[in-house]
Residue, then its C-alpha position, 0 to 999 in steps of 0.5 A: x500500500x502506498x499512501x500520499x500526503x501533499x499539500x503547501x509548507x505548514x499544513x501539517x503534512x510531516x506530523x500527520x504522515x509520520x503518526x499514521x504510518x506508524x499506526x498502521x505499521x507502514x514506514x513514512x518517507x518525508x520527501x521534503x526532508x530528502x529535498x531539504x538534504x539536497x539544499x544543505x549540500x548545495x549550501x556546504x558546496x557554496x553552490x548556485x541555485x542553477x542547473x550548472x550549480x545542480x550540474x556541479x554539486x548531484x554527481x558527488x551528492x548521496x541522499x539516504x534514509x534510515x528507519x530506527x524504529x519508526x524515526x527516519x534519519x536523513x544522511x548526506x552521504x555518511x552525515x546525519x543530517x536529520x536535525x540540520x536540514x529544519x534550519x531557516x538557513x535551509x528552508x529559504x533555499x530548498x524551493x528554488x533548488x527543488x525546481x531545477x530539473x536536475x534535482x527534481x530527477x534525482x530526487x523522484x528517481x530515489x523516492x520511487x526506489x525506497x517507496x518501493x522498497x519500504x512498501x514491499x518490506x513492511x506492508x505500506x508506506x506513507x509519503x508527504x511532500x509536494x508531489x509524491x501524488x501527482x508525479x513520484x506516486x501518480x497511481x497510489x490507491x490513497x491520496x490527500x491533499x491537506x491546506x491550511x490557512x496560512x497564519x495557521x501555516x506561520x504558526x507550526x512553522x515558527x513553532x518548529x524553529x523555536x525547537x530547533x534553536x532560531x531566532x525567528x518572527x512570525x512575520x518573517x515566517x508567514x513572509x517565507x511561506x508566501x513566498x514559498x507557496x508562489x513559488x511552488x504553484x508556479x514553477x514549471x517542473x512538478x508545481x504543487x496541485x491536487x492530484x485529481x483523484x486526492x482527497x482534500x483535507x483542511x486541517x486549520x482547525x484539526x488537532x493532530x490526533x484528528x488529523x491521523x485519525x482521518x488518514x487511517x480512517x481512509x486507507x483502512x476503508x481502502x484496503x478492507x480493514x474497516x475503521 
């Protein structure tokens, strides 16, 4: 079974897929997460959000995952990165560098193989990102797509920087997510839309546990299981 979350930057997509998956006894793949692994090396090289600087920085670059337990870790290369690549320094450049074709060919590529593999290995597995319903997993029997107002949005989104240690306003949060969610509506690789067949999912007013219990109700329903 292959479950797909998307939707814009603080819907609750990461939170939600991680929990569920673990509720079902599937594994969770946070494609933002190998995304924003890509960034920090591109960051580390000093390389340009170009396709020559793609070109110069994705033939030496690994982009991994992990399970312990029901935790994925991200390497870059033989470097764990899980908790670096949440910085603010990572998320003002992950979405211009997530539009550069080269980037977005690698990166689909590697999420279909561990997709695979990870739902051939354990049952199912759940997937959040941008596009994991409309272009790495187009014909996945469960699709959702969560939105949320932004302020909503800004606030998640502060909260986790707060936890990770940076300085931030909720203004300059809310600026990033603008400017993120034009970005990624109108980038001509892969924008971020509602895959006709998805199931559209507001969570501004949901709690988390509300949140999982809405995904797991919809891929027990899927498979026969019942709620």
């Amino acid at each position: 079974m292959i479950v797909t979350i998307d939707g814009p930057a603080g819907s609750g997509k990461s939170t939600t897929a991680q929990r569920a998956a673990a509720r079902l006894e599937y594994v969770y793949l946070d494609t933002g997460a190998m995304y924003r692994a890509v960034a920090l090396g591109f960051l580390r090289a000093e390389a340009p959000a170009t396709r020559s600087g793609a070109e110069a920085v994705l033939p030496s670059l690994t982009v991994d995952v992990e399970y312990r337990g029901d935790t994925m870790q991200v390497f870059l290369g033989d470097d764990a990165v899980t908790d670096r690549i949440r910085s603010a320094e990572v998320g003002r450049v992950v979405s211009d560098i997530s539009t550069l074709a080269p980037v977005r060919e690698y990166m689909v590529e590697q999420q279909r193989r561990i997709g695979r593999a990870q739902a051939d290995r354990h049952g199912g597995v759940v997937l959040d990102g941008r596009d994991t319903g409309t272009v790495v997993f187009p014909k996945a029997p469960v699709k959702i797509f969560m939105v949320a107002d932004i302020d909503e949005r800004a606030r998640r989104r502060l909260q986790e920087y707060e936890a990770a240690g940076e300085e931030v306003t909720f203004e300059e949060v809310r600026a990033e997510i603008e400017q993120r969610d034009q970005q990624d509506r109108t980038r001509d690789i892969a924008p971020l839309r509602r895959a006709d067949d998805a199931i559209v999912f507001d969570t501004t007013d949901c709690t988390i546990a509300e949140q999982v219990d809405f995904v797991v109700d919809r891929v027990k329903a899927q498979d026969g299981r019942g709620t």
